[in-house]
C-alpha positions as CSV (number, residue, x, y, z in Angstrom):
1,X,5.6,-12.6,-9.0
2,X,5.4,-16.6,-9.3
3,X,8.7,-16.6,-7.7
4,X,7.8,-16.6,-4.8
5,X,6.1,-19.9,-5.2
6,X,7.2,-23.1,-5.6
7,X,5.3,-26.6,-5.7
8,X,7.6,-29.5,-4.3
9,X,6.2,-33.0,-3.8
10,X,5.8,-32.3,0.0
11,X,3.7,-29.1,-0.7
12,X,4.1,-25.6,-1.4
13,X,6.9,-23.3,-1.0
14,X,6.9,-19.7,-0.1
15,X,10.4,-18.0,-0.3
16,X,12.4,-21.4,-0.2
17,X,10.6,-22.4,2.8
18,X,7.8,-25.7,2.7
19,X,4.5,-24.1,4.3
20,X,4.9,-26.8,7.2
21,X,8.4,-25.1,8.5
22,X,6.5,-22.0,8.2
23,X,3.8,-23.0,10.4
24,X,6.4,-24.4,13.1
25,X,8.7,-21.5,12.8
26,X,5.3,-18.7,13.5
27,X,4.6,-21.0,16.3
28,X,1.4,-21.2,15.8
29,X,-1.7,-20.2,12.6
30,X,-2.6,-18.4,11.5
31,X,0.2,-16.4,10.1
32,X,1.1,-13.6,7.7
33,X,4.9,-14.7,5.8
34,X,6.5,-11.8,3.6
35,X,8.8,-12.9,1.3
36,X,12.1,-10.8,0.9
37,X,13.5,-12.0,-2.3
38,X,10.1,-11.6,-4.0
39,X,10.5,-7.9,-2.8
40,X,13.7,-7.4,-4.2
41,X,12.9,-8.7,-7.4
42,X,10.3,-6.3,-7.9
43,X,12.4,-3.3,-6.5
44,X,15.4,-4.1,-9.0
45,X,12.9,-4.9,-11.6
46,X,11.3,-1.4,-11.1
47,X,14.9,0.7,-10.6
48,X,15.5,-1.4,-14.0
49,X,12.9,0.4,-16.0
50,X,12.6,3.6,-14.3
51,X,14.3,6.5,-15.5
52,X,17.3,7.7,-13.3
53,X,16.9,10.1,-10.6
54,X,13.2,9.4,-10.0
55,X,12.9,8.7,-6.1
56,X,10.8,5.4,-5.0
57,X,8.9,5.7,-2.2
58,X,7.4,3.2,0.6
59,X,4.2,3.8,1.5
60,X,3.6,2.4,4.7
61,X,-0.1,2.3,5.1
62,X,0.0,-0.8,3.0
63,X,2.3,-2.9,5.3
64,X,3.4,-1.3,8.8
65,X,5.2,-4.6,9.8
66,X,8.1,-2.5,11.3
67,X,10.7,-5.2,10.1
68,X,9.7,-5.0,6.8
69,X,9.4,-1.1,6.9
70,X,13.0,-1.5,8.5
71,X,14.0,-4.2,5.6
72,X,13.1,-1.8,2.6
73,X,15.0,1.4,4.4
74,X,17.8,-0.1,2.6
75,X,15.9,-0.7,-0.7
76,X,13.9,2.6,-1.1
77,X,14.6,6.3,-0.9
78,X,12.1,7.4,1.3
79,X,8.8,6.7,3.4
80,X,5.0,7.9,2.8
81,X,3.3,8.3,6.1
82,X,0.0,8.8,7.2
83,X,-0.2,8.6,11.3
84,X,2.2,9.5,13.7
85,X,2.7,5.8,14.6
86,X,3.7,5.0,11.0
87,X,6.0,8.0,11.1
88,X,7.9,6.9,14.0
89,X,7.9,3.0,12.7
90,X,9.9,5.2,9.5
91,X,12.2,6.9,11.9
92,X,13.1,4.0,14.2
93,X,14.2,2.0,10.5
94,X,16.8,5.0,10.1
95,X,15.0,7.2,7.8
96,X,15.7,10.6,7.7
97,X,13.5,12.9,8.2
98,X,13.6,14.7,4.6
99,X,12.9,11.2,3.5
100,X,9.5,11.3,5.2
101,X,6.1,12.7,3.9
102,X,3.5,12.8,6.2
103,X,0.1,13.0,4.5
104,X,-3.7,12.6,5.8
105,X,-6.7,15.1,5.6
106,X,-7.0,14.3,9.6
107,X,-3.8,14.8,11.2
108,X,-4.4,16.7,14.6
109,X,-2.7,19.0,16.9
110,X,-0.7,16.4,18.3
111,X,0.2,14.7,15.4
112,X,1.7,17.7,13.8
113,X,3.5,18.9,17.0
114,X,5.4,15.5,17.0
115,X,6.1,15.9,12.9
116,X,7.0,19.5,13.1
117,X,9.6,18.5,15.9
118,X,10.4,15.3,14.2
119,X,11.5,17.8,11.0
120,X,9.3,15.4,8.5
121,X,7.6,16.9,5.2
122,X,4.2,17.2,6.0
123,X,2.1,17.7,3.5
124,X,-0.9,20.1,4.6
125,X,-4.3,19.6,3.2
126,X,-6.0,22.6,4.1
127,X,-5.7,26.5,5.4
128,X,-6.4,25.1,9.1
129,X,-3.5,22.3,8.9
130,X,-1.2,24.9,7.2
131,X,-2.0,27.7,9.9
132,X,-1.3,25.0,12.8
133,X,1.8,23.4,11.1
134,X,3.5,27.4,11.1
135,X,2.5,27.6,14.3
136,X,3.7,25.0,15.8
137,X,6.6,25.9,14.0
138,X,7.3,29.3,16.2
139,X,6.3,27.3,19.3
140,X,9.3,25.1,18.9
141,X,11.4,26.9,17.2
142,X,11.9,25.2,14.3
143,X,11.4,25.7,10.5
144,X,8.5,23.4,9.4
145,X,9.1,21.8,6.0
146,X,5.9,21.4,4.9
147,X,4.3,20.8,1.2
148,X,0.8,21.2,-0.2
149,X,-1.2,18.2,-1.2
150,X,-3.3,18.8,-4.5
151,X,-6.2,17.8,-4.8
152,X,-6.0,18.1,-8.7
153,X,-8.7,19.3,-11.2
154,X,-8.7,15.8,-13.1
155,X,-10.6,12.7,-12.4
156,X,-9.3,9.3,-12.9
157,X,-11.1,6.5,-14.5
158,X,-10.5,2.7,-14.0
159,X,-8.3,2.6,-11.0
160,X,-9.4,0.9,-7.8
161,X,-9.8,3.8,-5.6
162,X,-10.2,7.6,-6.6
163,X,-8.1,9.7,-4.2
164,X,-8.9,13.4,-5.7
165,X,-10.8,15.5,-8.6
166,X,-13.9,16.3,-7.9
167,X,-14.8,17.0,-4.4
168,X,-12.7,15.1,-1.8
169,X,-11.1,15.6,1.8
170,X,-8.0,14.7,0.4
171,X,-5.7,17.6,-0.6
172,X,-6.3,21.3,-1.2
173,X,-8.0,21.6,-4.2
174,X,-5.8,23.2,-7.3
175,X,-7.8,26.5,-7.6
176,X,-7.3,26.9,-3.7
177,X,-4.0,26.9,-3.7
178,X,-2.6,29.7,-4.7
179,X,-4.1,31.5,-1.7
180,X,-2.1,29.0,0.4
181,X,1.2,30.2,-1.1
182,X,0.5,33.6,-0.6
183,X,-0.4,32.5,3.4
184,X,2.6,30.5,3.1
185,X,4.6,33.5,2.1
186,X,3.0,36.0,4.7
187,X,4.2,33.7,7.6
188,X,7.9,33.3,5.5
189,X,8.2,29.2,5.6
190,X,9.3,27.9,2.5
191,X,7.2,25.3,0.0
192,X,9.4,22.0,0.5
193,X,7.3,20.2,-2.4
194,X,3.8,19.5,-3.6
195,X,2.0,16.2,-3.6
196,X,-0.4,14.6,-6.5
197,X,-1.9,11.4,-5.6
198,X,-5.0,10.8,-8.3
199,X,-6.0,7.0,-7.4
200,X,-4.8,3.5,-6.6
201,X,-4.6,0.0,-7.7
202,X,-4.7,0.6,-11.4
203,X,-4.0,-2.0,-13.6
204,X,-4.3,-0.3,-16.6
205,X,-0.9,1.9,-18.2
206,X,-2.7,3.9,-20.5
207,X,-4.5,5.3,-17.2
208,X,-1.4,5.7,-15.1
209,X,0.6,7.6,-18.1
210,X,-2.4,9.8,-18.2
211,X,-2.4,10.8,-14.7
212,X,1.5,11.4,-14.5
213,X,1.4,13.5,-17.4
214,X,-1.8,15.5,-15.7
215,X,0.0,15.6,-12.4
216,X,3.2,16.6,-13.9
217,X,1.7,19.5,-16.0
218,X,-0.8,20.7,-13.0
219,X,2.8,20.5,-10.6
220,X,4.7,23.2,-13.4
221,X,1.3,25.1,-13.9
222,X,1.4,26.0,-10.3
223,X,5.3,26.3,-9.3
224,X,5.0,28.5,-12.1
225,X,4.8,31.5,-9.8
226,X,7.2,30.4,-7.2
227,X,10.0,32.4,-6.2
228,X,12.0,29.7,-4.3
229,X,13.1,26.1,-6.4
230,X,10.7,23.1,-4.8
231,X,12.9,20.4,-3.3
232,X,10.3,17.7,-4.0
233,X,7.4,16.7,-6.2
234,X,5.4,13.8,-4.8
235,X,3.4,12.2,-8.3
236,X,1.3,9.0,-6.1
237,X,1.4,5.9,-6.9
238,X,-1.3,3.9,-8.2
239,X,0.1,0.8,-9.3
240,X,-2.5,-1.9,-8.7
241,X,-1.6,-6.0,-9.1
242,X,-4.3,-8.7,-10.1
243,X,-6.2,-10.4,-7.4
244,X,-8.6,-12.1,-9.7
245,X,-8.3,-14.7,-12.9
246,X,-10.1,-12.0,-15.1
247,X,-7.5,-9.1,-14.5
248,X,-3.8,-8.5,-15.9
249,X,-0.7,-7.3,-14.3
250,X,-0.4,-3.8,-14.7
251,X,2.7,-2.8,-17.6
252,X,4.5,-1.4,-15.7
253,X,7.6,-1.3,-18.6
254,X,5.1,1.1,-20.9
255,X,5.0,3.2,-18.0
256,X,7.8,4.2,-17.2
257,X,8.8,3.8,-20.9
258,X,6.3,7.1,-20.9
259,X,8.1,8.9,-17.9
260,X,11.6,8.9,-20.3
261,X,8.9,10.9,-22.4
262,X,7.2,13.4,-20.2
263,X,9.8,13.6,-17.3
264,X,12.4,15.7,-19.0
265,X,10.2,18.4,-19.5
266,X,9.6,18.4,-15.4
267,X,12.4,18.5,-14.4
268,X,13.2,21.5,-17.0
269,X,10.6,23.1,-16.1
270,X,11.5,22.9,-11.6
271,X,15.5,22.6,-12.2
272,X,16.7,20.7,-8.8
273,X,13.2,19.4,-7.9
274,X,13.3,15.9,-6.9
275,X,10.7,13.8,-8.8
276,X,8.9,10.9,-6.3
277,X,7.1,7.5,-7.1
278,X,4.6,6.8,-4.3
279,X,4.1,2.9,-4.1
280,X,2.6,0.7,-1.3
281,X,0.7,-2.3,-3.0
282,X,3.1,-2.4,-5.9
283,X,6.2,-3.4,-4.0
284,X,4.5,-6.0,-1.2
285,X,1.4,-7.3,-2.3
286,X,2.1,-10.2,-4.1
287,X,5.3,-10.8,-1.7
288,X,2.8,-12.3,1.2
289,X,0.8,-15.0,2.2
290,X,-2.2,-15.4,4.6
291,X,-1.9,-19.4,6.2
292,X,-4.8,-20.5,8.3
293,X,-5.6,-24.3,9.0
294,X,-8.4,-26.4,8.2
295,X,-10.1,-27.5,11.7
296,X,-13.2,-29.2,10.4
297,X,-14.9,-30.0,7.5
298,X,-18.8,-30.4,7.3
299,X,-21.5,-30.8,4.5
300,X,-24.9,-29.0,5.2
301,X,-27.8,-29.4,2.6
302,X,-25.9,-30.7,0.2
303,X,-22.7,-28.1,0.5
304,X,-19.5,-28.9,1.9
305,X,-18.0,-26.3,4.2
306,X,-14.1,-26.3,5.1
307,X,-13.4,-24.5,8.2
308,X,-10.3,-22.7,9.4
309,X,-9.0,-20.8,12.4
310,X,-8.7,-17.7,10.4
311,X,-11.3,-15.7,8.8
312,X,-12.2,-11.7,8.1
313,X,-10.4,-10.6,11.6
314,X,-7.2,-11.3,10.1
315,X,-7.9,-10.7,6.3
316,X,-10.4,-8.6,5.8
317,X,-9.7,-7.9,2.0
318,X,-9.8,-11.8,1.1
319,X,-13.3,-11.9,3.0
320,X,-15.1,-9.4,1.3
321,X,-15.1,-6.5,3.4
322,X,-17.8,-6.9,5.1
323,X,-20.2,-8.1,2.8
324,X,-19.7,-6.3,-0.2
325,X,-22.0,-6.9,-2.9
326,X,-19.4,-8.4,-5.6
327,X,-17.3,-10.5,-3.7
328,X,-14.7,-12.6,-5.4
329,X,-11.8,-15.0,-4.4
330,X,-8.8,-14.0,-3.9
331,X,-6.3,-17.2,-4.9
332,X,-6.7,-20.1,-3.1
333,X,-4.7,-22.9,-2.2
334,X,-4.4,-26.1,0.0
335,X,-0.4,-25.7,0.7
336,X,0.5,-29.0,1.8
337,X,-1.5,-30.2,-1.1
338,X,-1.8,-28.0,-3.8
339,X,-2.1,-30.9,-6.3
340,X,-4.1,-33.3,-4.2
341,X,-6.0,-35.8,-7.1
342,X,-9.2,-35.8,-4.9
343,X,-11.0,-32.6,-5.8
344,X,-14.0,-30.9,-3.9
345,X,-16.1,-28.2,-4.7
346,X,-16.5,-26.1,-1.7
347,X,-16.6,-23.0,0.3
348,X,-13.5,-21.7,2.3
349,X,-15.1,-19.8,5.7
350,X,-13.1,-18.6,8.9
351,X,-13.9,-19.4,12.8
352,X,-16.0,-16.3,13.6
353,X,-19.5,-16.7,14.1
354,X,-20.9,-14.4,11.6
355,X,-22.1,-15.7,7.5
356,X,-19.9,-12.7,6.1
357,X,-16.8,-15.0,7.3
358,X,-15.6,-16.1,3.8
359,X,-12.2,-16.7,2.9
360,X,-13.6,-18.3,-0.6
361,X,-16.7,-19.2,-2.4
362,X,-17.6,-21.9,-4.6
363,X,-13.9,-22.9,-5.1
364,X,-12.4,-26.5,-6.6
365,X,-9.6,-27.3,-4.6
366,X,-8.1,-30.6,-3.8
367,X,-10.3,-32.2,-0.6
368,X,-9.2,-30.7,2.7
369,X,-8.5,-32.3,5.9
370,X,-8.2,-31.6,9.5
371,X,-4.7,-30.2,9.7
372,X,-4.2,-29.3,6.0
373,X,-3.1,-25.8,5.3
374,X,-5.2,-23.0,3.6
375,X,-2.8,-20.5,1.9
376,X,-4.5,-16.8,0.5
377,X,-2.2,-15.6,-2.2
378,X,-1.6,-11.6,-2.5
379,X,-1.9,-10.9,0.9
380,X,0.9,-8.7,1.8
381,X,-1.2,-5.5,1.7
382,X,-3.7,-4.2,3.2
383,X,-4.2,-7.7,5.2
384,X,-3.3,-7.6,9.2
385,X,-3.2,-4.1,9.9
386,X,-6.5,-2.9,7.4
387,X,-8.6,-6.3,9.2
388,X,-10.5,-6.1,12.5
389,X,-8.4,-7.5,14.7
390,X,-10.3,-7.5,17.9
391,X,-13.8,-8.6,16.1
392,X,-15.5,-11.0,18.6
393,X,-11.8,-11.1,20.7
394,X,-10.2,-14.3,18.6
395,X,-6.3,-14.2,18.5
396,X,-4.1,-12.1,16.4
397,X,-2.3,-13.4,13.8
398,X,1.5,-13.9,13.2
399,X,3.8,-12.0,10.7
400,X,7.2,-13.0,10.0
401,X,9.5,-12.0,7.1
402,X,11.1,-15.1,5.2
């Protein structure tokens, strides 16, 4: 998504704007920009190659910025959910409630009290969610739509993150749940849908198309018995995007390419079933920026140390998480210099008092300054709201769509 970026002579552009005007226009760094067009581009580009009638949705565990949730209400079909608080940040951007999944292995009483009376899908992930969901519906006196996550019998190599096969609190495992139909039955509340979700950030196609087709033909082997047409099938998501020089954008056109193939049969097979794309990453990822600025610069033993007022509170991905054993940079730039002649080599660090406070290690950029802007790439998921905000009390960072 280079779009998004442009080098001018006064520094670096993100969405038409120079990072300076950004940095008066939040106020104050560090700051979190989203760029619309960038998100549009890759919507369009997506509805371009997928094949018609398959439902995008947003999930908004990736970005719960409520502007941008309320931004893409006019750009997707629907909303993934996976706390109350996300669920009413989907409502108050206009989405209906049939346009809402709710999904989570912990969702408690209240949560599903204020779902069941919201009238959102929620997806139950086990006999004790599916026995409270029912009854909440009688208490209220509603009809609960509700739809069983699957926690399939297929494991998924090379994605980022495994979400089922295998043993997982995720879903109701497949050979389970036929006894929750049967329950389902006994208490006479219809199956809205069923939900797949195998993994996430997955960069390779070969491994996605396997999955769908998996998902698809574990979705047809188990509505088999259903007297009652599904209104939905939930299929995940999984679409990763490259963070690192040594990995590729996903292809996503020999995806979906392979949906024209196996989709037909689906939708033969559950006649009026809406078919649904999970995606969270995919669509906002590479639309955001992190912006910190550089408030000292130091050499010690021989290594030179550019410090910022950001760090791991605001960007926890970027940092490492933590300290995890592998770490590697996420892309790094000086944005009022990007093509500054003098060159460094040095290490990127944030304003917390801890050594896990890395924004980047061992990086070549041009040589930083008191003032000059540090710029992390990819940041617009799992960045603000997946950091620890409150880690020893610093400010919180500004978001703004541009």
């Amino acid at each position: 998504m280079n779009l998004t970026f442009i080098r001018r002579p006064s520094g670096l552009q993100f969405g038409g704007v120079d990072v300076r005007q950004l940095a008066d226009r939040a106020g104050r760094t560090p700051f979190f920009a989203y760029d619309r067009a960038a998100i549009d581009a890759r919507i369009r580009e997506l509805r371009s190659l997928l094949p018609s009638g398959m439902h995008l949705h947003y999930s908004i565990k990736a970005n719960p910025m409520p502007a941008l949730v309320h931004y893409l209400a006019a750009w997707v079909d629907g909303f993934d959910v996976a706390s109350a608080q996300e669920m009413a940040v989907a409502l108050n951007a206009g989405a209906a409630p049939a346009d809402i999944g709710f999904a989570g292995p912990g969702k408690s009483h209240d949560d599903l009290r204020r779902a069941v009376a919201s009238g959102v899908n929620v997806h139950v992930e086990s006999q004790t969610q599916l026995r409270l969901v029912t009854a909440l519906g009688w208490e209220l006196g509603v009809q609960p739509s509700v739809a069983i996550r699957v926690n399939p019998d297929f494991q998924v190599g090379q994605s980022g993150m495994r979400m089922g096969g295998g043993a997982a609190p995720f879903g109701v495992d497949v050979e389970q749940v036929p006894a929750l139909l049967r329950e389902l039955e006994a208490r006479e509340v219809a199956l809205a849908g069923f939900h797949v979700f195998w993994g996430s950030q997955c960069l390779h196609a070969a491994t996605v198309v396997k999955a769908q087709r998996q998902s698809a033909e574990l979705v047809l082997r188990l509505a088999g018995g259903l007297t009652e047409p599904l209104r939905f099938v939930n299929l995940g998501g999984g679409f990763g995007i490259p963070y690192f020089p040594s990995e590729t954008p996903l292809d996503v056109k020999a995806v979906c390419e392979a949906m024209h193939d196996w989709l037909p049969g689906m939708r033969a097979g559950l006649p009026g079933t809406t078919p649904i794309l999970e995606l969270g990453r995919y669509l906002v990822g590479e639309a955001g920026i992190y912006v910190c600025r550089v408030i000292d610069h130091k050499v010690s033993r021989g290594k030179t140390f550019v410090i910022t007022d950001g760090g791991l509170h605001h960007h926890l991905a970027a940092s490492g998480n933590f300290g995890q054993v592998l770490r590697r940079n996420f892309p790094v730039v000086i944005g009022n210099r990007p093509d500054g002649v003098a060159r460094e080599r040095c290490h990127v660090v944030g304003c917390l008092c801890t050594p896990l406070d890395r924004l980047a290690d061992d990086i070549e950029l041009p040589e930083a300054n008191i003032g000059d802007f540090v710029v992390v790439k990819q940041s617009g998921a799992y960045g603000r709201s997946a950091s620890p905000l409150h880690f020893l009390s610093h400010p919180e960072p500004v978001e703004m769509l541009v």
